[in-house]
Structures are given as structure tokens and as C-alpha cells.
N, C-alpha and C positions, 0 to 999 in steps of 0.2 A: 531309669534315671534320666532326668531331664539337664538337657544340654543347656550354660546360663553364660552370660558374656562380660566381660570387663566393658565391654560397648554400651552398658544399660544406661538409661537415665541415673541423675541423682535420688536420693532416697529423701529429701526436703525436709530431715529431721536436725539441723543444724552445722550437720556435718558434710557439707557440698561435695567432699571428696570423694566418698563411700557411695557407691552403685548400687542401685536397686536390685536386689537379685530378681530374676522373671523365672520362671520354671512353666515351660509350656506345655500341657499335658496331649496326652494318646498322638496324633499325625497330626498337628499342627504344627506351622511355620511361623515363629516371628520374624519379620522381615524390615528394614527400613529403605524405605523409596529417595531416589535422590533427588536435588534439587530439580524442581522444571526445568526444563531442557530453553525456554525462551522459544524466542526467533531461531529457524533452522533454515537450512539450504537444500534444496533437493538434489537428486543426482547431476540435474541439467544446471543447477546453478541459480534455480527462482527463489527467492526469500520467500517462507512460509513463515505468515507472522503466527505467534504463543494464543493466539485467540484462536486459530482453524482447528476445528474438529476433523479427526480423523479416526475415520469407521475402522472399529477391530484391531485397533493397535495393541500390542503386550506394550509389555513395562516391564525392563529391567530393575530388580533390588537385590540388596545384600541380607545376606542371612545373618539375625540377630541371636537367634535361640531356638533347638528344635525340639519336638516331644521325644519320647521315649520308644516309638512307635515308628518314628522318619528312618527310612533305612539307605536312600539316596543325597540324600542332602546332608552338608555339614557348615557347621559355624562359620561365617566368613563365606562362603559359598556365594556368585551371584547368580539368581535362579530369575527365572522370566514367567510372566503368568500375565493370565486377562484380568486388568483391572477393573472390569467389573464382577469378576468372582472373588471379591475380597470384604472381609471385614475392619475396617480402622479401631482405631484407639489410639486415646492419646494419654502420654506420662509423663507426668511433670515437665510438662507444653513439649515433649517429644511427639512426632505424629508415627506411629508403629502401622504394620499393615500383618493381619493373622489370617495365615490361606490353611488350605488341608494340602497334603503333599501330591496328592492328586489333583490341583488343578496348577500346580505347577508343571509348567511344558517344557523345561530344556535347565539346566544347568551348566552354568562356565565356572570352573575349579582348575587352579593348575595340577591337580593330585592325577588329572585323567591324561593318560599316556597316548602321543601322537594324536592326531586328526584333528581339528577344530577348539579343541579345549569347551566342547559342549557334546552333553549326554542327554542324548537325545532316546 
């Protein structure tokens, strides 16, 4: 049974209020990434403008809905993965991101007891 979210998109049948149910099937992940981060500051204090690329960065998102198969991961969960191991999609002008549970690398959940609040 697949994990589904009050967080969905709308369902664009006239009724704005009512959420699209998603049911994501076998170890996949729906995920939603957060707004760009902008302009950042490094540790030393230099302004990295939103335009520098930077090699091999993860990307922190939250978990929208998980297959039936996810045995680490839960709803609301923020898990971290390489953004270029991922596939998009978009629903009703939402931008979703759908990984396999396996190429997510770390997860932060308050459920995990003592140490860093990531299960690594």
C-alpha cells in the first residue's frame, strides 16, 4: 500500500480544494525540492552568487509520498540525494522530483533517536 499526502497538488477538476491523490508504486520516492537557495555565503564570508555552479552538490527535499516497497523513508521525512540522479515531473504547475530509495544518501527525521537526526 502506497504512502499518499494531504501535501498533493490540486486535482484541477473544479474543486481547488480536494488534492490529487499520488500513489507511488515499488521503492520510489516522491519528493519536493525547495525553493533555490539564491545568493549564499561561504564559511569565510564570500558571496556565491545563484548562477556558480558547483560540482557534486546533494540537494536536500522533503518527502511527498512513498512506494510500498520504501522501508527507510517516511512522509514528511527530508532526505538528501544527487540531483542528477533524479527524474522530474510536474502536476498541475507543481515541480515533484521521483528518485528510487537507493539513491537517496542520508535522511533527517525527528523519529531518529540522539546523534545528528540523520540516518545515514
Amino acid at each position: 500500500m502506497a504512502t499518499t499526502t494531504s501535501e498533493a497538488p490540486t486535482n484541477g477538476t473544479g474543486s481547488e480544494d480536494a488534492p490529487l491523490a499520488i500513489n507511488v508504486l515499488a521503492d520510489r520516492v516522491l519528493v519536493r525540492v525547495g525553493p533555490a537557495d539564491g545568493e549564499r555565503r561561504s564559511r569565510a564570508g564570500i558571496l556565491i552568487p545563484a548562477t556558480a555552479q558547483v560540482s557534486r552538490r546533494l540537494t536536500w527535499a522533503t518527502t511527498i509520498a512513498v512506494g510500498p516497497h520504501v522501508r527507510s523513508v517516511k512522509v514528511g521525512d527530508t532526505v538528501l540525494f544527487n540531483p542528477e540522479d533524479r527524474f522530474e515531473v510536474e502536476v498541475q504547475g507543481e515541480e515533484y522530483v521521483i528518485l528510487r530509495e537507493r539513491d537517496i544518501h542520508a535522511v533527517a527525521a525527528t523519529r531518529f533517536d540522539g546523534g545528528t537526526g540523520l540516518y545515514l
